[in-house]
Phi, psi and omega in degrees: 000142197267153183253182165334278179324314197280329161299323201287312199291317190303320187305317205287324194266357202233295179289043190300330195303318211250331162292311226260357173269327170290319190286331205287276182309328209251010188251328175309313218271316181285347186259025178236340170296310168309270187349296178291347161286328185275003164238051134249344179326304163311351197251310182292338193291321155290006204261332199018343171208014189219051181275306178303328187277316191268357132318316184280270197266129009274174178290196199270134187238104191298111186258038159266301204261344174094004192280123168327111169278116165316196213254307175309322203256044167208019165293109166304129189075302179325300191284353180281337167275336180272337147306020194045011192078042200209129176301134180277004176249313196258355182057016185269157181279149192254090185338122166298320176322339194259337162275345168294324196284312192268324128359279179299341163266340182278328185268349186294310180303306190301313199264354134334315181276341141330283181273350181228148247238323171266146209298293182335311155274000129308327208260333190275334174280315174302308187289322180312298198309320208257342181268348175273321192274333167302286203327310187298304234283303201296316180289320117359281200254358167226338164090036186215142189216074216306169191271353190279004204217316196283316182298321181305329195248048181230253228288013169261006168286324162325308228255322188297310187278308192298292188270348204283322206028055164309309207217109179309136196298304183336306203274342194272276209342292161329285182314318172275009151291288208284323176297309167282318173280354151336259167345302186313276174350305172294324137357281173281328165322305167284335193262325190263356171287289201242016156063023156219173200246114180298313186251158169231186189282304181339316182285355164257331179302302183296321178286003194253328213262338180316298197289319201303323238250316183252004190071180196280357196269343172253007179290344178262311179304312189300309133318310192277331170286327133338298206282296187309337221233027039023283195304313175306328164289337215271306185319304186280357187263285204309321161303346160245028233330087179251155164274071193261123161301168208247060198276087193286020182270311188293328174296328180293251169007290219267320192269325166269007151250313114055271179284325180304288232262330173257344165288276206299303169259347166259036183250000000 
């Protein structure tokens, strides 16, 4: 009898073409949900113990006009092209970010599956991915970095490393440690120095959930490639004299999958 394990390998050695077009279609489909969650974001960020109902209700909705979608204007990627990038009822245009959000997860699923060779770690880089791109987008486009998204994706790195044992728990344990009191420290450091606030708490809780996942030993990489890729915005804002905010949650995210997918398992 073929077990689970023995299929995942025949489809990848024997089908490659037809797994990696399933990781493709099922990384869109979870990244059109992800959409809808991350414009919901401002609203979940209050909901606090009432997150799953409003994940649920109402179904997905054009939230300029209220118009209800049908089951075609909720296809990943597809409808947005077949809408020009336009609510079908109301003609208001329709965040690029959100077809970018199912793009960018559909191709994140494909090099998960790529790079790394067991189905469990795959499926533990599809839940880091899909929970780095709400955070970065929410952080991006709203300055928010809610506790319903850091904590959940803090113990399941505990819980991913307690079996996976990628990462010796001791060293995750630390790393959510040491990821949070980090940030802080810079924190009061900037606040009682220069009388401002640099950091918010979301940014330590997402570097704290960083360490659960990679351990504290990627926590200097993770930041400093954070930071450059900061200075590098700051820089093009100032040459172009823009005012730009700092939203080190989306550098951060982009610098810990990053370290996920090309260091850590993939070294």
């Amino acid at each position: 009898m073929t077990t689970p394990q023995q299929l995942f390998f025949l489809m990848r050695e024997e089908y490659t073409l037809l797994f990696y077009m399933q990781c493709l279609l099922l990384g869109a489909i979870v990244g059109s949900f992800l959409g809808m969650v991350i414009s919901r974001g401002p609203r979940l960020a209050q909901a606090q113990n009432d997150v799953l109902y409003h994940l649920s209700f109402p179904a997905s909705y054009c939230h300029h006009c209220g118009h209800a979608l049908s089951w075609w204007e909720n296809i990943p990627v597809v409808s947005w092209f077949i809408l020009r990038g336009r609510c079908n009822h109301c003609g208001e245009p329709i965040p690029r970010w959100l077809p970018g959000v199912e793009i960018s997860n559909a191709l994140l699923f494909c090099l998960m599956a790529m790079v790394f060779h067991h189905p469990t770690q795959i499926m533990a880089g599809w839940l880091l991915v899909s929970f780095l791109i709400i955070l970065s987008v929410l952080d991006w486009q709203y300055f928010l970095l809610p506790d319903c998204f850091t904590l959940p994706l803090l113990w399941s790195g505990l819980l991913v490393n307690t079996f996976s044992g990628t990462v010796a728990l001791q060293d995750a344990i630390i790393g959510a440690a040491a990821g949070y009191l980090f940030l802080w420290s810079l924190y009061w450091i900037f606040r009682l120095t220069l009388k401002k606030e640099a950091l918010g708490y979301g940014d330590f809780k997402l570097l704290a959930a960083l360490g659960a996942w990679l351990g504290w030993q990627a926590l200097p990489y993770i930041c400093l490639l954070a930071s450059c890729i900061g200075l590098l915005f700051a820089a093009k804002s100032t040459r172009l004299n823009i005012t730009l905010r700092f939203p080190f949650g989306s550098y951060l995210s982009f610098a810990g999958l990053w370290f996920f997918i090309f260091y850590h398992y993939g070294g």
